[in-house]
C-alpha positions in Angstrom: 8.3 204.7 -64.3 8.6 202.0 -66.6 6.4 203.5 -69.3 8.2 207.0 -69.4 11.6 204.9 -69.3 10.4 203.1 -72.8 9.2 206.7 -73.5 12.5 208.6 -72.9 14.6 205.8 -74.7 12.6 205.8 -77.7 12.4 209.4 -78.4 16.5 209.1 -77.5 16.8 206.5 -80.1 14.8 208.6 -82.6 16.8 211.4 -82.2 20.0 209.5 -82.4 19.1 207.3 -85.7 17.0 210.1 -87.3 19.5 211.8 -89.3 21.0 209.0 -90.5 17.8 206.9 -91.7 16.2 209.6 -93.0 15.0 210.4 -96.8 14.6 213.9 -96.5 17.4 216.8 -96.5 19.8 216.0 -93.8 19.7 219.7 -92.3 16.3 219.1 -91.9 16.4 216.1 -90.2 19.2 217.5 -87.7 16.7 220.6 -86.7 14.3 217.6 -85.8 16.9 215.8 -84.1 17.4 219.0 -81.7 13.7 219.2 -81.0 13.6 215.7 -79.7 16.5 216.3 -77.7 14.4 219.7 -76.3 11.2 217.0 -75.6 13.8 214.2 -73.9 14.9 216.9 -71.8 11.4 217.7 -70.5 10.6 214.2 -69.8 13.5 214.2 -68.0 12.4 217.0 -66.3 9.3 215.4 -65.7 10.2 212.3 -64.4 13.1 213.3 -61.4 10.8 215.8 -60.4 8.1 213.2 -60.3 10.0 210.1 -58.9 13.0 211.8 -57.7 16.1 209.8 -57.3 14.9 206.9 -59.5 14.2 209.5 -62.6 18.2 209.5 -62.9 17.4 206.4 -64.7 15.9 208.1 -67.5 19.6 209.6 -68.0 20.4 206.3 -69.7 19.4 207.8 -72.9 21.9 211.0 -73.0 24.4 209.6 -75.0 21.8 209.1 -77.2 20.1 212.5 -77.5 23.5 214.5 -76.8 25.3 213.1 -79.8 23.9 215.3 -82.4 24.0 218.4 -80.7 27.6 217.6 -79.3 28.8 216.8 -83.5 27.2 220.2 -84.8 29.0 222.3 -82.0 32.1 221.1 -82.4 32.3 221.3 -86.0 30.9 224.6 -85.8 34.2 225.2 -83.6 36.6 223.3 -86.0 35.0 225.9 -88.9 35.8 228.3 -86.4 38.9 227.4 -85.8 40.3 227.1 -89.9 38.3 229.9 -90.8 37.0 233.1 -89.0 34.8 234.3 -91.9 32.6 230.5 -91.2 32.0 231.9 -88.0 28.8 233.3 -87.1 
């Protein structure tokens, strides 16, 4: 459990301070971001259906992986919201 805890926060971290540490394009960098949070989530996966109630632990990490995703949604709805022709 230990192992895939360190696993799970590291990949969290990575997702979290990727965008902002990096030296390539930034929209690049986010896309990354997302797939991290798509490979936390399996770990996640992983673990509570491997050690079942103790797995919720790897949930520390969320805030983490969910930031990204979380900002680009809700600016996509602030566009939205001042324009309609920025919406998709």
């Amino acid at each position: 459990m230990r192992w895939l805890l360190g696993i799970s926060l590291a990949i969290a971290l990575a997702a979290f301070l990727g965008p902002w540490l990096g030296t390539i394009h930034r929209d690049y960098l986010i896309y990354i971001s997302f797939l991290l949070t798509i490979v936390w989530g399996l770990i996640l996966t992983a673990g509570i259906l491997k050690f079942r109630v103790r797995g919720f632990w790897l949930l520390i990490g969320l805030p983490l992986v969910a930031y990204w995703p979380v900002q680009f949604f809700w600016l996509w709805g602030l566009a939205c919201a001042h324009s309609v022709s920025a919406c998709p």
